[in-house]
C-alpha positions in Angstrom: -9.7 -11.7 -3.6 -7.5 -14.7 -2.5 -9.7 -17.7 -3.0 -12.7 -16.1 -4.6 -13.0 -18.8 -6.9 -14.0 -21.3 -4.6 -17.6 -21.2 -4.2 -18.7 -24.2 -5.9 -20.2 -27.7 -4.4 -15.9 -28.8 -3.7 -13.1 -27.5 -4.2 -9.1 -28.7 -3.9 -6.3 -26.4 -3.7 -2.5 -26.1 -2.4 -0.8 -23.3 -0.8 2.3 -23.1 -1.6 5.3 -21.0 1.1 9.0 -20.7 0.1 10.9 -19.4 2.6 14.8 -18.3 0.4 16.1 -18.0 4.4 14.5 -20.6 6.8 15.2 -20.1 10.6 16.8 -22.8 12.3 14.1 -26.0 11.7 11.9 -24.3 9.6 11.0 -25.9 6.1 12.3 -23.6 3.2 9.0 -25.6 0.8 5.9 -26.2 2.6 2.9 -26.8 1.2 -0.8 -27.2 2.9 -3.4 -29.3 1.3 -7.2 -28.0 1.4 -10.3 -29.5 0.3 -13.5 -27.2 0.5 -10.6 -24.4 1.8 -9.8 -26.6 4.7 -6.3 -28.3 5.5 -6.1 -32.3 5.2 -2.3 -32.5 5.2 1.3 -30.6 5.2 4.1 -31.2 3.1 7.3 -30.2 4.0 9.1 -30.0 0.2 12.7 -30.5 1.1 12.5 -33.6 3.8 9.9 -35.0 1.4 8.0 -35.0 5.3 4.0 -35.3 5.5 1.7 -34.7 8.5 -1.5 -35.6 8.0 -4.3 -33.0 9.4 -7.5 -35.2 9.2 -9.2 -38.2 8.6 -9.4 -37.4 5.1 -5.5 -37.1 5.0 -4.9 -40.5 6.6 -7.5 -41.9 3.8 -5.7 -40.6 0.4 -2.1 -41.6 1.7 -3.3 -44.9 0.7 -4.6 -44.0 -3.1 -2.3 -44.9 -6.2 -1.0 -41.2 -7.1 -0.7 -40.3 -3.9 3.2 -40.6 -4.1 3.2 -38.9 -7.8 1.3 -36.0 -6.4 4.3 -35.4 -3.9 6.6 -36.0 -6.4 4.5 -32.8 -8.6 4.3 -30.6 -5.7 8.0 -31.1 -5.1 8.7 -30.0 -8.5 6.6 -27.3 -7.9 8.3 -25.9 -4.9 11.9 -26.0 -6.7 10.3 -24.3 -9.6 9.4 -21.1 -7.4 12.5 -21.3 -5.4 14.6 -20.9 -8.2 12.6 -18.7 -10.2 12.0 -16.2 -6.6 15.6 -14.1 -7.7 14.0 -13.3 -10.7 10.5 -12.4 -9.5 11.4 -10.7 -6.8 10.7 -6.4 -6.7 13.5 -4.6 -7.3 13.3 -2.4 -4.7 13.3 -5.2 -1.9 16.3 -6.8 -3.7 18.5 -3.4 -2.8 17.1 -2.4 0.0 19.4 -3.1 2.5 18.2 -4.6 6.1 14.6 -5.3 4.3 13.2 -8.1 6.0 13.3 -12.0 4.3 10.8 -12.4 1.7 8.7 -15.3 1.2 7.0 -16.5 -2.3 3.5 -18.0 -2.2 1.2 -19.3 -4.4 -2.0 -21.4 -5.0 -3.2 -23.8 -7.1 -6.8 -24.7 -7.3 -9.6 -27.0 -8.8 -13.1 -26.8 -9.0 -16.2 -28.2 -10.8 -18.2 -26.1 -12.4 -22.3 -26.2 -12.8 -21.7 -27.7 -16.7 -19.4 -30.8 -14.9 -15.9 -29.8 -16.8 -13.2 -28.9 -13.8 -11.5 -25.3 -14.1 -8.2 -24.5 -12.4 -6.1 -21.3 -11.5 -3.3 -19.9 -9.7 -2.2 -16.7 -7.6 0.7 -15.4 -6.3 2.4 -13.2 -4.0 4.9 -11.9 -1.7 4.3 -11.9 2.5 0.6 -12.7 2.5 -0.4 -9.8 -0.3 -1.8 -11.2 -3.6 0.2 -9.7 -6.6 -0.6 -11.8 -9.5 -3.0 -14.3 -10.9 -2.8 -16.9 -13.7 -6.2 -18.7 -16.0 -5.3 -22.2 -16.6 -7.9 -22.2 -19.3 -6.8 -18.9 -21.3 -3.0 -18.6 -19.9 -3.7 -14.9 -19.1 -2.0 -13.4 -16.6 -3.5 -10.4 -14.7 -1.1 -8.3 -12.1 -3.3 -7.2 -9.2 -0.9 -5.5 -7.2 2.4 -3.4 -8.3 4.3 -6.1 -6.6 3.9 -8.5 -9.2 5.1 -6.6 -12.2 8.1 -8.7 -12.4 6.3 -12.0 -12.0 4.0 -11.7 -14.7 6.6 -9.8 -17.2 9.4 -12.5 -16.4 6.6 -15.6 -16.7 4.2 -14.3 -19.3 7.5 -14.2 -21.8 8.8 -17.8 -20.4 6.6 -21.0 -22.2 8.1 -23.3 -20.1 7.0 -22.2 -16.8 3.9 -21.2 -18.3 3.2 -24.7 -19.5 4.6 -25.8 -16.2 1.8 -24.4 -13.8 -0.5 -25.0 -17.2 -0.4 -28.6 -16.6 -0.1 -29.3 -13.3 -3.4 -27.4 -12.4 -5.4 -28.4 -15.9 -4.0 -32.1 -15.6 -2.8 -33.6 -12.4 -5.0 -31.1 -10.1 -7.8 -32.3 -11.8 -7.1 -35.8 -11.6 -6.2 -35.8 -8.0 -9.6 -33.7 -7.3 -11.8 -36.3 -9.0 -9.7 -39.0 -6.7 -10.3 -37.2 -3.8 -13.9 -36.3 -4.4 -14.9 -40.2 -4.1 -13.2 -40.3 -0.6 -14.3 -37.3 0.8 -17.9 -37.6 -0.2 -18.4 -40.5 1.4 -17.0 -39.6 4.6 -18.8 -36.5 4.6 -22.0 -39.2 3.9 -20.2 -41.3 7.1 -19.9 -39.0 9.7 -21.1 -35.6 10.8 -17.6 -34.3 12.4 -14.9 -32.3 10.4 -12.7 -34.0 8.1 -10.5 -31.2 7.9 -8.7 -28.9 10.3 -7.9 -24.7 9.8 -5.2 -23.2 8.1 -1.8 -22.2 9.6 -0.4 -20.5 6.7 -0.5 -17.0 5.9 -3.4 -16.1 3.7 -2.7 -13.4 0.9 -4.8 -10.3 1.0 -6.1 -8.1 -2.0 -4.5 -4.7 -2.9 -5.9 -2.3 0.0 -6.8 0.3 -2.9 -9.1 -1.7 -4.2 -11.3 -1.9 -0.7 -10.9 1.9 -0.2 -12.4 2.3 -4.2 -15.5 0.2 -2.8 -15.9 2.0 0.0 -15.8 5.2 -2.1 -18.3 3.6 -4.4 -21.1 2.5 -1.9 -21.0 6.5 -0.3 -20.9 8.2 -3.5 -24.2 5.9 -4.2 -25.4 7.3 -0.6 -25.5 10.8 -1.4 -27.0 10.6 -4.7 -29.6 8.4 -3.1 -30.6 11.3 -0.6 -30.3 13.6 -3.3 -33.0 12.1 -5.4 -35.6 11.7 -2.4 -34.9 15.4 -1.7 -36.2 16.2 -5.3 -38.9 13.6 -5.4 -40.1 15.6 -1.7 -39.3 19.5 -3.2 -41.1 18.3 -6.4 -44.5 18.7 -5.0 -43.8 22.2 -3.4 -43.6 25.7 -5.6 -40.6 26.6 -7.1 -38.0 27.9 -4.9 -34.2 28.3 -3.4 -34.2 24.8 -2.1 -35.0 23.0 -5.1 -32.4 24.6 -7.1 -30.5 21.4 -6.7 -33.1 19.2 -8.3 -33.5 21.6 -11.0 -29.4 21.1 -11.9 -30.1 17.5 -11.9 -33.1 17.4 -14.2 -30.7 19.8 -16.6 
């Protein structure tokens, strides 16, 4: 599922929007900063604008990288705008009147119990996850039909592969140990957030794969019942009613 990664001690990710058909004010790039899956700043790619969400934001404007880590993110956001034409499903590209699409994606960071830092991406259209990307391996594994395109135009392209390769293996990783000194200690200086909630849309798993669960945990039910209902006719003389356990035992 969309951020199931991120269940270590910290974690530092970016959310990525692009909007091919901005309404009147609205950013076509934006991008949403998270430590520990909470927002510490807002990037607006194109105006190269920041707004700063939290303490913690105010305190890493003033670190060295800070202005090559726009710089990256900006990179980032013209990659995937002019890559979207090519990603995009078929279908929606010639279905006339379908609604604007938008292109997201996250990178994140994390440490792991060992100490090494791991990174990863996922992608999707509208807030539904299609496609996600190892750092470590460079696998790609399409979670949704959606993302066939993605991950058959990237897979086959080494240049954007080694593109979202190093940004998340080198400078995520750098700028998450920067940021862990700063936010540690103010999490050790005060007791109130550092961080404020999201306001971009979230991507959700395919729906199939919640309805398989479900399926799963009543299939598991009945067998459950099943069993105690032998266990109980076990004891009694052989009759109709345990025919059932018998077929089981055979």
């Amino acid at each position: 599922t969309w951020g199931s990664v991120l269940t270590h001690a910290h974690s530092l990710s970016y959310n990525i929007t692009i909007d091919p058909r901005p309404r009147d004010g609205q950013p076509w790039c934006e991008v949403q900063g998270e430590v520990d899956q909470k927002v510490f700043l807002s990037y607006d790619c194109g105006r190269a604008k920041i707004k700063y969400m939290s303490p913690l934001g105010e305190e890493v404007k003033s670190m060295n990288a800070w202005e090559a880590q726009t710089d990256t993110l900006r990179d980032i956001g013209d990659l995937l705008k002019e890559q979207m034409t090519d990603v995009t499903p078929e279908k929606h590209l010639d279905k006339v009147g379908s609604g604007p699409l938008t292109l997201q994606a996250r990178m994140s960071c994390w440490q792991e119990d060992n100490g090494l830092i791991s990174a990863s991406w996922e992608f999707g259209f509208n807030g539904q996850l299609c496609l996600l990307f190892d750092s470590e391996s460079g696998y790609w594994t399409m979670v949704h039909s959606k993302g066939r395109w993605m991950k058959e135009k990237w897979e086959n392209d080494r240049a954007v592969t080694e593109f979202f390769k190093k940004v998340s293996r080198a400078d995520c990783q750098r700028w998450y140990q920067d940021f862990l000194l700063h936010w540690e200690k103010m999490l050790k200086t005060t007791a109130s957030p550092t961080t404020g909630p999201s306001t971009m849309q979230r991507m959700a798993p395919d729906s199939s794969y919640s309805t398989w669960i479900a399926t799963g945990v009543l299939a598991g039910f009945v067998i459950t019942i099943i069993i105690i209902a032998c266990i109980h006719y076990k004891k009694r003389e052989p009759g109709p009613e345990s025919s059932v356990c018998c077929w089981l035992r055979d």
